[in-house]
N, C-alpha and C positions, 0 to 999 in steps of 0.2 A: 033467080039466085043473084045476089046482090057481090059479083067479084071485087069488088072494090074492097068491103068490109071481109073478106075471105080472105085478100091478099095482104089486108092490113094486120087481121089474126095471126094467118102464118107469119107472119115478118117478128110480132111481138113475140110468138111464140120462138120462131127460131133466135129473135137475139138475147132473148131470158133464158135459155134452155141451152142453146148452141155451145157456148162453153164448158158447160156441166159435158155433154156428152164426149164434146171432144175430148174433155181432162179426162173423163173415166176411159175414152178410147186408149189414150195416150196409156195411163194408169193400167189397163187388162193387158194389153200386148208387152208394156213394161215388167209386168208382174209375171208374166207366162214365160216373159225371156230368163229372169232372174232365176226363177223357179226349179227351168231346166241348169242353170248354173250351180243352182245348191243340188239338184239330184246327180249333178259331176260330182261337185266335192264330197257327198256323202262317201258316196259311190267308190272312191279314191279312198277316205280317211276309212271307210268300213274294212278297207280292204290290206290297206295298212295296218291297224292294229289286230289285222287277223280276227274277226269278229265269227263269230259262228255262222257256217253258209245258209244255213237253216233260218236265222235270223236275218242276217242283211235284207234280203227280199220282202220281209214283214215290216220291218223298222222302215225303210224308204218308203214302203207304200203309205204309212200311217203318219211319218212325216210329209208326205208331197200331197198327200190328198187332204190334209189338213192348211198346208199353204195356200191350195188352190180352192177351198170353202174363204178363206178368211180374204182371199184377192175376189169373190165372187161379191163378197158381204160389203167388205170396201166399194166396187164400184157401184150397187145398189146402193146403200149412202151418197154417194156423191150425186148420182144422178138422181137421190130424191125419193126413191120409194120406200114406204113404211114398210120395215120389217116388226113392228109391235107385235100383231100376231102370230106371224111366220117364225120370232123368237119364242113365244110361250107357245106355240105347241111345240117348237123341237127340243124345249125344255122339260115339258112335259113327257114328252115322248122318254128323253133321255131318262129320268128318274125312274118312268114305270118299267124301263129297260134296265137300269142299274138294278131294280127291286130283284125283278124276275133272274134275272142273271148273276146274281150275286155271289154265287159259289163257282161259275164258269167262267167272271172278269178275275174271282182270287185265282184260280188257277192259272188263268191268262198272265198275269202279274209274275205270278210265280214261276211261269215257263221265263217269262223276259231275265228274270233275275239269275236263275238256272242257267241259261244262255250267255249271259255276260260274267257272272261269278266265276263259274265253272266249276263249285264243288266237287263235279263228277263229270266223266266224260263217255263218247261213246266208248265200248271196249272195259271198261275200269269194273271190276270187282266194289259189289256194294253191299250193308246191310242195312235194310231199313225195312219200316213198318213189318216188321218177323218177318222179314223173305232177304235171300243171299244171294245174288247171281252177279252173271256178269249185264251191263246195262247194253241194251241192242239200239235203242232208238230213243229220241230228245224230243216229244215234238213240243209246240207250244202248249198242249192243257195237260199233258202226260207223260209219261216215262216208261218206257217199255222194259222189265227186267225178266230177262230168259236164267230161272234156277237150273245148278246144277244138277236138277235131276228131268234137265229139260220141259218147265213147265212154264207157258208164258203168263208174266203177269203186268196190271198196267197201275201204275199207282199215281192218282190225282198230283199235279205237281203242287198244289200246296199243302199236303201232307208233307214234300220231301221240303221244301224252303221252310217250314214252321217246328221240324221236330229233326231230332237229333239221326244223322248217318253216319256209319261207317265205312270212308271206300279204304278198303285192302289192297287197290295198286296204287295209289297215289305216292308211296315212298319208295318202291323199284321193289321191295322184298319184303319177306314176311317170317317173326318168327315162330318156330313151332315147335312148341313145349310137350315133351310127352314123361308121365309118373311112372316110375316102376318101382313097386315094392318087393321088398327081398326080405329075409327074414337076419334076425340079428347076428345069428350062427354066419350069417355070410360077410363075408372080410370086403368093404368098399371098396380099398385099396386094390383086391383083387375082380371086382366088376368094371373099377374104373377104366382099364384098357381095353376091355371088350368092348365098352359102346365105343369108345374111342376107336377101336378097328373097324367096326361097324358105321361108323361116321364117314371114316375115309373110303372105303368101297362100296358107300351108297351114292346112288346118282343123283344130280339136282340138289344137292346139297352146296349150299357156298360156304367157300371160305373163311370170306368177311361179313359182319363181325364172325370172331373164334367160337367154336362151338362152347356151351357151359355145359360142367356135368358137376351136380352135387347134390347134398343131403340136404333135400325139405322140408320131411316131416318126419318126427319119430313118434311111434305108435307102441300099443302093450304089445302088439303079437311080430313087430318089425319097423322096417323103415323105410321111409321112400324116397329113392331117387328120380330127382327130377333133370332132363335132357334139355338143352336150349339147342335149335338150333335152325339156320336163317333159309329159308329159301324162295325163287320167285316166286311171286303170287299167283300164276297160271297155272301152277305143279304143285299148288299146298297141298290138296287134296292125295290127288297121288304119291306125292312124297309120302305124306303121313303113312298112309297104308301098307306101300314096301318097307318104309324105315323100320317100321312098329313087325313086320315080318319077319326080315332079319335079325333083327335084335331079338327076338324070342328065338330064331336057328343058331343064329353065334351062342349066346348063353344058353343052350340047350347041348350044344356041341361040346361045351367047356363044362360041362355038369354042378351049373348055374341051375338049383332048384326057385321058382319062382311060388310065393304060398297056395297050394290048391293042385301043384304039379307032381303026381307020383314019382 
């Protein structure tokens, strides 16, 4: 073996080459210090604008593991090796994966927006896609909504980002409207304080806004009054059903005939 021409190679080799590696040395531990500096500040400002805890964990990992591909890609460049192939298959790859997963990335998308929007929260009263409940869980491709009559259901989150919801707690209270018909023989003036007594000794009822009570519709065989009146959104339900209870015993008590009432 000819050392001479061995040690001459190495030497060419290392003073053509020697640089490259040191920069990309210099460049990867650079990169890797910086890296952990932004997963501070994320870490910090996520937590500052009160980011969803569900999400923080997701969002840093898909930002830091994306810094740390494009610091691996950078020092491959410097020191020289073809990524040509190594590019079109992970582009390849990428597309047939966009294909196939196409209705699992919109979902994806649409938990992110869900997350930072907040249309709706955990806890919050919803109606969407024909279902009403209260919403139990956020995750990234879904939404977990438990109906009041205790039934779980899970609905794709881009059905909820693309089409119209209703949340019912988002404004602290809710109001609830209930008809009663009377017939025309019956004097309004004198039904009007029975709901109104029945207003004040019903529970769950708020004050603010003032309860309404008036004449909404007039009909051939009567008329109907219609009840506004506000309550939290956790107790609609039950409101409804004792108020609507009461008010048939008060005006039943006052010999307040309702049409169909012997």
């Amino acid at each position: 073996m000819d050392w001479d021409k061995f040690y001459d190679k190495a030497y060419d080799f290392i003073l053509f080459n020697g640089p490259k590696f040191l920069t990309a040395t210099i460049l990867f531990f650079a990169g890797l210090w910086l890296i952990k500096f932004v997963k501070r500040v994320l870490i910090s400002g996520m937590q500052k604008r009160e980011l969803d805890p569900s999400l923080q964990p997701f969002l840093q990992s898909i930002i830091i593991i994306s810094l740390q591909i494009f610091l691996v890609i950078g020092v491959m460049q410097i020191i020289g090796l073809q990524l040509t192939i190594f590019t079109t298959v992970i582009g390849a790859f990428g597309v047939a994966a966009g294909l196939a997963l196409s209705g699992t990335l919109q979902n994806f998308a649409s938990g992110v927006l869900i997350l930072i929007l907040k249309p709706f929260r955990v806890g919050d009263n919803i109606i969407a896609q024909g279902q009403e409940g209260a919403v139990s869980s956020i995750q990234i491709f879904y939404t977990v909504v438990t109906t009041f009559d205790n039934k779980t259901v899970i609905i794709p989150n881009s059905k909820l980002s693309n089409e119209i919801i209703i949340n019912t707690s988002r404004e602290g209270k809710r109001r609830l409207d209930i008809l009663l018909k009377v017939t025309y023989a019956t004097d309004f003036n004198e039904v009007k304080p029975i709901i109104e007594e029945s207003i004040k000794n019903s529970a769950n009822i708020l004050s603010s806004p003032s309860p309404r009570i008036g004449v909404s519709v007039l009909e051939p065989d009567g008329y109907k009054i219609v009840v506004n009146i506000w309550v939290a959104p956790s107790v609609f339900s039950d409101t409804k059903l004792n108020f609507q209870q009461k008010l048939i015993e008060d005006l039943k008590a006052r010999d307040i005939k309702l049409p169909g009432m012997p």
